[in-house]
TORDOTI-398913 format. One record per residue (C-alpha): residue number from 1; x negated, y negated, z. Coordinates in steps of 0.05 Angstrom, whole numbers, always signed. Layout:
BEGIN
ATOM  nr     px     py     pz
ATOM NUM      X      Y      Z
...
This chain:
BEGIN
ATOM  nr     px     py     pz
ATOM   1    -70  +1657  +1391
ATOM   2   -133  +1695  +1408
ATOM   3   -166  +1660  +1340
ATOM   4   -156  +1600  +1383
ATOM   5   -176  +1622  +1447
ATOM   6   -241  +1644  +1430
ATOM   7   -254  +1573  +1395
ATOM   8   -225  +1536  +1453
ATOM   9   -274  +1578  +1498
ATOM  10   -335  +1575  +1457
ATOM  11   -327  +1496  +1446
ATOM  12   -326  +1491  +1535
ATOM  13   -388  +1539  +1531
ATOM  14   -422  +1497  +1485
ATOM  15   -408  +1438  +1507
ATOM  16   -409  +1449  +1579
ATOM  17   -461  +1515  +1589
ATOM  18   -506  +1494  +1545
ATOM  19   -528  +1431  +1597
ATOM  20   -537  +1479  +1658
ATOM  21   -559  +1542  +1627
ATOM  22   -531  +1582  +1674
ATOM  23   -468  +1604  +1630
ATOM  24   -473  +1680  +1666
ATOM  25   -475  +1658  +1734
ATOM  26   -437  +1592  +1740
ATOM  27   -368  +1593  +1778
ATOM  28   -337  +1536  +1740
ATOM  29   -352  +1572  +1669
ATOM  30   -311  +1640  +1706
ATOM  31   -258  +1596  +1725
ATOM  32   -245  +1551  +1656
ATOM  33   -245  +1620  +1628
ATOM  34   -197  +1648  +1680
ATOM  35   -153  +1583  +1666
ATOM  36   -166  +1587  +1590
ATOM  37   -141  +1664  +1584
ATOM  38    -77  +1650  +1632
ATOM  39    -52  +1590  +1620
ATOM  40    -89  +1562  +1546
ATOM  41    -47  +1503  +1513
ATOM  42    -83  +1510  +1456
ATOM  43    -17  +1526  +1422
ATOM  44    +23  +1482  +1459
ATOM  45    -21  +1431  +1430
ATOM  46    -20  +1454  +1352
ATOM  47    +55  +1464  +1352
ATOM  48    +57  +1381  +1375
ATOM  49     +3  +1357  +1327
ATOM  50    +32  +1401  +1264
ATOM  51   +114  +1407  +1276
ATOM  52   +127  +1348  +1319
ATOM  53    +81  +1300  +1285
ATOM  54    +71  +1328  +1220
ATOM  55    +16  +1308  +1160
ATOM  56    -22  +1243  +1179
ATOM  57    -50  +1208  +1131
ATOM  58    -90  +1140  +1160
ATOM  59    -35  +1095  +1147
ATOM  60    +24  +1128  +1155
ATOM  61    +70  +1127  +1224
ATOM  62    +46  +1191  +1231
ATOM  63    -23  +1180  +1243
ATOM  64    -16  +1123  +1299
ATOM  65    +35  +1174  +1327
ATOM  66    -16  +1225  +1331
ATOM  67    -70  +1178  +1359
ATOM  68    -16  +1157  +1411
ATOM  69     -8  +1229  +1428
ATOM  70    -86  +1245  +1433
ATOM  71    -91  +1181  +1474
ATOM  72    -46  +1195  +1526
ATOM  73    -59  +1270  +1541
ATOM  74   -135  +1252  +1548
ATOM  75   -109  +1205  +1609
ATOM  76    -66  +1253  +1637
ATOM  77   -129  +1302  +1638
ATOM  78   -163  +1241  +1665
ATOM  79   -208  +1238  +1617
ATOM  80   -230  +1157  +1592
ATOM  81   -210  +1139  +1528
ATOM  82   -244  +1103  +1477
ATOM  83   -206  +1079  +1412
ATOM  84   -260  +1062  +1353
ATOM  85   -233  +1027  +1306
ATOM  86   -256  +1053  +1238
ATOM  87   -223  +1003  +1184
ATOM  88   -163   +978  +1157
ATOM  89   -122   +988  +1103
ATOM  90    -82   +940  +1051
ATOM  91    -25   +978  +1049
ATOM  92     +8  +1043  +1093
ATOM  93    +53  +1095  +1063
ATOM  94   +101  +1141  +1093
ATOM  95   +130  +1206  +1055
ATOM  96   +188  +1223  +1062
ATOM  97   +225  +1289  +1029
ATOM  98   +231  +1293   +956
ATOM  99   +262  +1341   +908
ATOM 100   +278  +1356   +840
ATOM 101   +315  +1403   +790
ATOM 102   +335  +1412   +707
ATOM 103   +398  +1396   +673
ATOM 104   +415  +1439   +618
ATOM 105   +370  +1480   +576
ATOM 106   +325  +1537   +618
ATOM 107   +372  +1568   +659
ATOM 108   +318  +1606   +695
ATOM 109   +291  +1531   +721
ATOM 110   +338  +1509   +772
ATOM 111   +295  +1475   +839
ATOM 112   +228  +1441   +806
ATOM 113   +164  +1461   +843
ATOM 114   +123  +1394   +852
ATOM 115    +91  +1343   +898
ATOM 116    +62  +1276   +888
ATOM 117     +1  +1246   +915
ATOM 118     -6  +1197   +974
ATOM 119     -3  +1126   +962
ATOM 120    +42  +1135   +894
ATOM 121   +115  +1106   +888
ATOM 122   +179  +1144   +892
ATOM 123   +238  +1145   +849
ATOM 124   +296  +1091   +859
ATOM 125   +342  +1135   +888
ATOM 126   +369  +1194   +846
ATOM 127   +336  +1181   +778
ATOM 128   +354  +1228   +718
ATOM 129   +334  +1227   +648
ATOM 130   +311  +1262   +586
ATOM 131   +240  +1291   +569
ATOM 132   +180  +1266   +517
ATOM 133   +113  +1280   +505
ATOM 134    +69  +1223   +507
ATOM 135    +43  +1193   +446
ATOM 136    -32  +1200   +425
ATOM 137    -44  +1151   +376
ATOM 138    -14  +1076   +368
ATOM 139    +20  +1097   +312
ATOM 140    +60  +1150   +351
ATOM 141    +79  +1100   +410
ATOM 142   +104  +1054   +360
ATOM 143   +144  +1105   +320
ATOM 144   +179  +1130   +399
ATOM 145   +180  +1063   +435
ATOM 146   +249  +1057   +423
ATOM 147   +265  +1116   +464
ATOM 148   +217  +1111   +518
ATOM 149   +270  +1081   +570
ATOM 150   +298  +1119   +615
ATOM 151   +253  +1184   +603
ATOM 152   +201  +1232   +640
ATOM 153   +145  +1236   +600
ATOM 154    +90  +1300   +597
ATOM 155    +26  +1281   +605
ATOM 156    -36  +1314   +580
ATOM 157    -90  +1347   +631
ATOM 158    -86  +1381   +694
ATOM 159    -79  +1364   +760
ATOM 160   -142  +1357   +801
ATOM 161   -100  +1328   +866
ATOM 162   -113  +1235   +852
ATOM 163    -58  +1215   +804
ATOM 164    -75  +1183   +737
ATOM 165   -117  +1117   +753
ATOM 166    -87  +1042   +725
ATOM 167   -142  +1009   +740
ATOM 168   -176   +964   +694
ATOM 169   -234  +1004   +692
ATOM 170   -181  +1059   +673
ATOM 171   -142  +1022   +621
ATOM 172   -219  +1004   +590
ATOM 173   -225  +1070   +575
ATOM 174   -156  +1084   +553
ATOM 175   -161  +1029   +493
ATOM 176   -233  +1046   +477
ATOM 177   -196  +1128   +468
ATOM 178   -135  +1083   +430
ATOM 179   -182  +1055   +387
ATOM 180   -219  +1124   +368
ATOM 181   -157  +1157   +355
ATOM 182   -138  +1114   +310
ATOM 183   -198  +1123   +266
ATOM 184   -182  +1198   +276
ATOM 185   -111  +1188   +245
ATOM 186   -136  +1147   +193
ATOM 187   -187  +1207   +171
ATOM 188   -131  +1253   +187
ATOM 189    -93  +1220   +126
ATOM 190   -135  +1222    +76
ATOM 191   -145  +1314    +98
ATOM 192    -71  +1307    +91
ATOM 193    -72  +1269    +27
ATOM 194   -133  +1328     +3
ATOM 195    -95  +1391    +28
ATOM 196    -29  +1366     -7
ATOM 197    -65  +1354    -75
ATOM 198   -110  +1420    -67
ATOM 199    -42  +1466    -38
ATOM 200    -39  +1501    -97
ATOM 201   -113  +1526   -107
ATOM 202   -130  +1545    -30
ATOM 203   -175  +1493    -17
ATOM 204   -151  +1462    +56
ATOM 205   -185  +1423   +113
ATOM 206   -174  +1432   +183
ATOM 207   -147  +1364   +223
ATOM 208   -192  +1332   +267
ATOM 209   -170  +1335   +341
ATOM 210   -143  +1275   +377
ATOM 211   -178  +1249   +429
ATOM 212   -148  +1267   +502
ATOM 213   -139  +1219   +564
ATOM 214    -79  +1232   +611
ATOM 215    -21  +1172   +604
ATOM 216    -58  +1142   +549
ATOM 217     -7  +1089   +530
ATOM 218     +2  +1091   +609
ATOM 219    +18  +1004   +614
ATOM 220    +55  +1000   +554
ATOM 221    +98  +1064   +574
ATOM 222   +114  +1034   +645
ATOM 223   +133   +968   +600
ATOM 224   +170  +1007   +563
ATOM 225   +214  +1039   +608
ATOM 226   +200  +1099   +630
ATOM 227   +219  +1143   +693
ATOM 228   +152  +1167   +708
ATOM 229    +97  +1219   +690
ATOM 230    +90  +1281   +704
ATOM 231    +27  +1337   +699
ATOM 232    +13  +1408   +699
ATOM 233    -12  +1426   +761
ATOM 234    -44  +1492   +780
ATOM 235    -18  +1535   +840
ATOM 236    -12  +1519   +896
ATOM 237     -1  +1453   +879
ATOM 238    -59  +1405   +908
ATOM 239    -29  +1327   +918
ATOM 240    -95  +1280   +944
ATOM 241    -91  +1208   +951
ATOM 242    -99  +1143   +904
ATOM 243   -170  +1135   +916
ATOM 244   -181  +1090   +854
ATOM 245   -131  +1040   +872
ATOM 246   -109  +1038   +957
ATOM 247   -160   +985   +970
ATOM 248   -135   +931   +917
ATOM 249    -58   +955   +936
ATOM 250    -17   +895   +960
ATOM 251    +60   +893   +982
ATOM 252    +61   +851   +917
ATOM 253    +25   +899   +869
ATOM 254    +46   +972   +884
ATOM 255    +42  +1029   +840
ATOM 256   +105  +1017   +785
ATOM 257   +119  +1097   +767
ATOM 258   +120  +1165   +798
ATOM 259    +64  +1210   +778
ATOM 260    +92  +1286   +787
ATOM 261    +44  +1339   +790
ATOM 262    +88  +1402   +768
ATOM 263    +77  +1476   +774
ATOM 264    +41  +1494   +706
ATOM 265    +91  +1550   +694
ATOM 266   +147  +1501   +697
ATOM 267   +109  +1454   +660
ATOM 268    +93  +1493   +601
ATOM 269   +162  +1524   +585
ATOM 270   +188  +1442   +594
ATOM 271   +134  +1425   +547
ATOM 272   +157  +1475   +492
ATOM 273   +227  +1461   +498
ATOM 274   +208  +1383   +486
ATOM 275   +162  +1408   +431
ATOM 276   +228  +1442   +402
ATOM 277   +264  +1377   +415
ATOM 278   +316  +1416   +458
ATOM 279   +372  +1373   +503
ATOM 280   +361  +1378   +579
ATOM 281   +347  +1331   +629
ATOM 282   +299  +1329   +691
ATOM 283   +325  +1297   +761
ATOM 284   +286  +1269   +809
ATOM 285   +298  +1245   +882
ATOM 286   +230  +1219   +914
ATOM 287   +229  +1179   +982
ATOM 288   +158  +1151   +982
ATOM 289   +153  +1093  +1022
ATOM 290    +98  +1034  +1039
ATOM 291    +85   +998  +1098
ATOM 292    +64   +934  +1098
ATOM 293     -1   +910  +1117
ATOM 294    -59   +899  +1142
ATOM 295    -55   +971  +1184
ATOM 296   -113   +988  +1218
ATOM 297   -127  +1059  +1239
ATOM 298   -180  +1091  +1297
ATOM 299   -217  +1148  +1317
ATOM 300   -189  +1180  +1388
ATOM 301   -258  +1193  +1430
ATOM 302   -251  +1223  +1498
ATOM 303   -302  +1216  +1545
ATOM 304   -326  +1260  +1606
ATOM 305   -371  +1224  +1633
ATOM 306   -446  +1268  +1662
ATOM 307   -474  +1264  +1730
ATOM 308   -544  +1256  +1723
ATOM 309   -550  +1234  +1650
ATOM 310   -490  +1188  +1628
ATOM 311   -523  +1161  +1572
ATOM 312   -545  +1235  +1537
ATOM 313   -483  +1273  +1492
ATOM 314   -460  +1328  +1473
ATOM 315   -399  +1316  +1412
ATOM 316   -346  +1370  +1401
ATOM 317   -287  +1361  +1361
ATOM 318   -249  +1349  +1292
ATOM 319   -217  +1305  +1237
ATOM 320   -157  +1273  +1264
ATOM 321   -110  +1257  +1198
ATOM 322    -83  +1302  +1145
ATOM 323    -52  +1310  +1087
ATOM 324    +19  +1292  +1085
ATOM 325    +42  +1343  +1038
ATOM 326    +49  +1402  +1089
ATOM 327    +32  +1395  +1175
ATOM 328    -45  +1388  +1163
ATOM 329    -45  +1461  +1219
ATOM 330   -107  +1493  +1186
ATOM 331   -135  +1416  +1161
ATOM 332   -148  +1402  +1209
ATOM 333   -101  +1414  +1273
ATOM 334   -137  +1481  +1288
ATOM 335   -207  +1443  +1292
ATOM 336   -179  +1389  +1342
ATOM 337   -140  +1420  +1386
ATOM 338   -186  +1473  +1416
ATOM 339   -234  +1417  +1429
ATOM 340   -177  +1376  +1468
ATOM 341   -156  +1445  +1509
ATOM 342   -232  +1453  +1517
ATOM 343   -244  +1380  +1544
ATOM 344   -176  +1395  +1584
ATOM 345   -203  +1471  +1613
ATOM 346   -271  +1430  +1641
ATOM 347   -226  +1381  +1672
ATOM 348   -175  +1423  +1707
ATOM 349   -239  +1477  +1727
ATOM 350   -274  +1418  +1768
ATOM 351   -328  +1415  +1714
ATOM 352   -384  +1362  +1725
ATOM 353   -430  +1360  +1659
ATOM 354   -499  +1334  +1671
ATOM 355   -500  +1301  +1606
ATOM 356   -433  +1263  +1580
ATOM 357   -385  +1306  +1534
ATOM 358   -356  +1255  +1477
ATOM 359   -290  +1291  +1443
ATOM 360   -281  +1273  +1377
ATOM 361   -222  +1262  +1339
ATOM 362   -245  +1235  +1280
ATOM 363   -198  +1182  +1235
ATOM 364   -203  +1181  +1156
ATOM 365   -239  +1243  +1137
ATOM 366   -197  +1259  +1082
ATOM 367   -210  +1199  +1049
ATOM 368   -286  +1201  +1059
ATOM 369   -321  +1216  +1129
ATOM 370   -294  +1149  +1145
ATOM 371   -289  +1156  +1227
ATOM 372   -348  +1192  +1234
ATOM 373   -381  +1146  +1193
ATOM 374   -359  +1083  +1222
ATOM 375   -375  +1112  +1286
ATOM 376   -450  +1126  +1266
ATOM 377   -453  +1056  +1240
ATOM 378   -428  +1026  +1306
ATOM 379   -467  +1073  +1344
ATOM 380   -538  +1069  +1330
ATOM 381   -562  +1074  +1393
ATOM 382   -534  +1123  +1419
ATOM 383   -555  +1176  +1357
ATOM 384   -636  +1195  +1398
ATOM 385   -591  +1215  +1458
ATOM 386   -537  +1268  +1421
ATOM 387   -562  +1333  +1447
ATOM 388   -503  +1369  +1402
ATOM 389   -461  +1361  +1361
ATOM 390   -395  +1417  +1349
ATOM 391   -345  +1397  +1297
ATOM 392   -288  +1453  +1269
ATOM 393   -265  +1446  +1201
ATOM 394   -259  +1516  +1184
ATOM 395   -184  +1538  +1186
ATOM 396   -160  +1576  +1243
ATOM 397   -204  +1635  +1240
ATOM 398   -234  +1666  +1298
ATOM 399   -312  +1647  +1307
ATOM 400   -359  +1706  +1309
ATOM 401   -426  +1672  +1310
ATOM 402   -469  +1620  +1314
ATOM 403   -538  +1609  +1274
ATOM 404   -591  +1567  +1312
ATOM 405   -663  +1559  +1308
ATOM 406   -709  +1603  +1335
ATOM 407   -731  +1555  +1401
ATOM 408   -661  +1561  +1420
ATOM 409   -643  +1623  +1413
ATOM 410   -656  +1654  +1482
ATOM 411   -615  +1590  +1512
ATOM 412   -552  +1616  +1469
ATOM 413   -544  +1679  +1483
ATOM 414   -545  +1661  +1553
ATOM 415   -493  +1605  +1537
ATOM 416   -460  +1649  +1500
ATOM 417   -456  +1723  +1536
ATOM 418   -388  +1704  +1569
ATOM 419   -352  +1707  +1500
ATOM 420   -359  +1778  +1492
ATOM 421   -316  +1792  +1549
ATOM 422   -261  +1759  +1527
ATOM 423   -244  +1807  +1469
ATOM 424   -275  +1862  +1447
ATOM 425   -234  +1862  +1372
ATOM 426   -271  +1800  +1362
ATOM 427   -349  +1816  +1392
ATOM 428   -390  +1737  +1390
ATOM 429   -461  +1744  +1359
ATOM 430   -518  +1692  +1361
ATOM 431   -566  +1693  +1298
């Protein structure tokens, strides 16, 4: 809570102090710090954005939740509200809970520990079924195809957070690997063929390594049959989005498998009891779910609008949407919600800026700085008359300092000499 304060108070003294320059002496800075260390909804705020709404991915209900919720607390602050639209998207998707467990073999494996990225498909329901490896050469699919239906097939890499791509560009580069491996195996042979006649006399060759690409027989699998995929993920377990592949998504062409990232504990001891060819089976239950399209999604900007120079800003604030795998707290609910109780403190304190204060909530960063950039796009003319810029992305540590150049220096320590007062345990230092 005092993490918070502090960064709720800092963002009004930055945003507010540093237009006046009278930080030490101004009784509308003592009061929104009277107001912001008796009656701070900085809290109140996080605990809406992060257990009420939840992760927010641009797209999801979630998200145009969350910008309803931004919008209408800004008006009942009466502070103007601008919505800037920043794109659209083909396709939304919803998550929804999702769980999984083992069937025989490991007894020490009972609840699976996984997640799957944004914008993938969920099972049908409850879907169970036995456990492969995936094939690495032609010769191998052919030799398993039979067997393919129904299953959960392992996967080689590691999880980086994007699920395996099936694009074109993808699937290029899978039968270009297809084709080398196959060249491989057919040099692999003729070692075999060498070691077998020279076993007796101690003259052996090494095999030559296969070459790896995750799902490599990924189409023909999916034709095949199969459940889904699944890949060893490190911990804790990072699930992204389908960056390769959202844009060309249509209600008619959505992703055909699940693609399970699993804890790479889990996933090694399931790998060597497939290697062993023991029975067990892996269930499934995963309620992703799309929304159709078009959806377009906006940044939340809250203006208070200054006396004497409207048209000059200072910009505080944060990324908007988050990941849907947990509540998106420290990524980012704990950057925007001190700058909404901040713009909220300088309204209920009777604050009048001289310069406009723009609060930023910021759609599509996780995807790529897309508010923010849409917003510079759309906004060229008002970039010569920013005179700051504050955005928190840091998790919900307390601020200690601020590093500015050498011209400004003396004006931030005045801005800034207020903080200090507010908690000793956490002293405020400008470098």
């Amino acid at each position: 809570m005092r993490n918070i304060l502090t960064c709720a108070l800092l963002l009004v003294l930055f945003s507010f102090s540093t237009l006046t320059m009278q930080a030490q002496n101004d009784p509308v800075i003592d009061k929104i710090i009277e107001i912001g260390k008796t009656d701070n909804q900085t809290m109140h705020h996080l605990d809406i954005l992060t257990n009420r709404i939840g992760g927010r991915l641009i797209g999801s209900d979630n998200y145009e939740t969350a910008v309803a919720w931004a919008k209408s607390e800004f008006e009942k602050w009466g502070i103007e509200v601008i919505l800037h639209q920043t794109g659209e998207l083909p396709i939304g998707f919803n998550r929804g809970p999702w769980f999984g467990r083992m069937l025989g073999g490991d007894n020490n494996i009972t609840a699976l520990d996984f997640a799957t990225p944004s914008y993938t498909v969920g099972t049908k329901g409850v879907q169970r079924g036995h456990v492969l490896i995936e094939p690495k050469t032609q010769r191998e699919f052919d030799r398993m195809k039979g067997v393919l239906k129904g299953a959960w097939v392992l996967v080689s890499g590691t999880n980086t957070g994007f699920p395996i791509d099936y694009s074109s560009d993808a699937e290029a580069l899978r039968t270009f690997t297809i084709e080398q491996n196959a060249k491989i195996e057919i040099e692999n042979d003729e070692i075999r063929r060498y070691n077998w006649e020279n076993r007796k006399n101690g003259k052996q060759k090494e095999l030559l390594p296969l070459k790896e690409e995750p799902a490599l027989f990924y189409n023909q699998m999916v034709e095949a049959g199969i459940l889904g995929i699944i890949q060893s993920s490190p911990v804790p377990i990072t699930a992204l989005y389908d960056r390769k592949n959202i844009d060309s998504m249509t209600w008619d062409n959505l992703p055909k498998i699940p693609d399970i990232k699993l804890n790479e504990h889990q996933f090694a001891k399931i790998e060597q009891m497939a290697k062993e060819r023991q029975y067990f089976q892996l269930e499934f239950d995963i309620r992703n779910h799309f929304r159709m399209g078009p959806i377009p999604y906006y940044t939340v900007l809250g203006l208070i609008k200054g006396t004497e120079f409207p048209d000059e800003y200072v910009v505080m604030g944060g990324h908007l949407d988050a990941y849907d795998v947990a509540t998106g707290a420290a990524d980012n609910a704990a950057g925007v919600t001190p700058a909404m109780e901040a713009a909220r403190l300088i309204m209920a304190a009777g604050g009048k800026p001289k310069r406009s204060i723009l609060v930023s909530l910021w759609s599509g960063e996780e995807f790529g700085l897309l508010g923010s950039s849409a917003w510079l796009r759309d906004s060229a003319d008002k970039l010569d008359n920013i005179a700051a810029m504050f955005n928190r992305d840091g998790g919900p540590t307390v601020p200690t300092s601020v590093s500015v150049p050498q011209a400004m220096f003396a004006d931030f320590e005045r801005i800034c000499s207020p903080l200090n007062a507010i908690n000793p345990k956490f002293p405020f230092k400008v470098n």
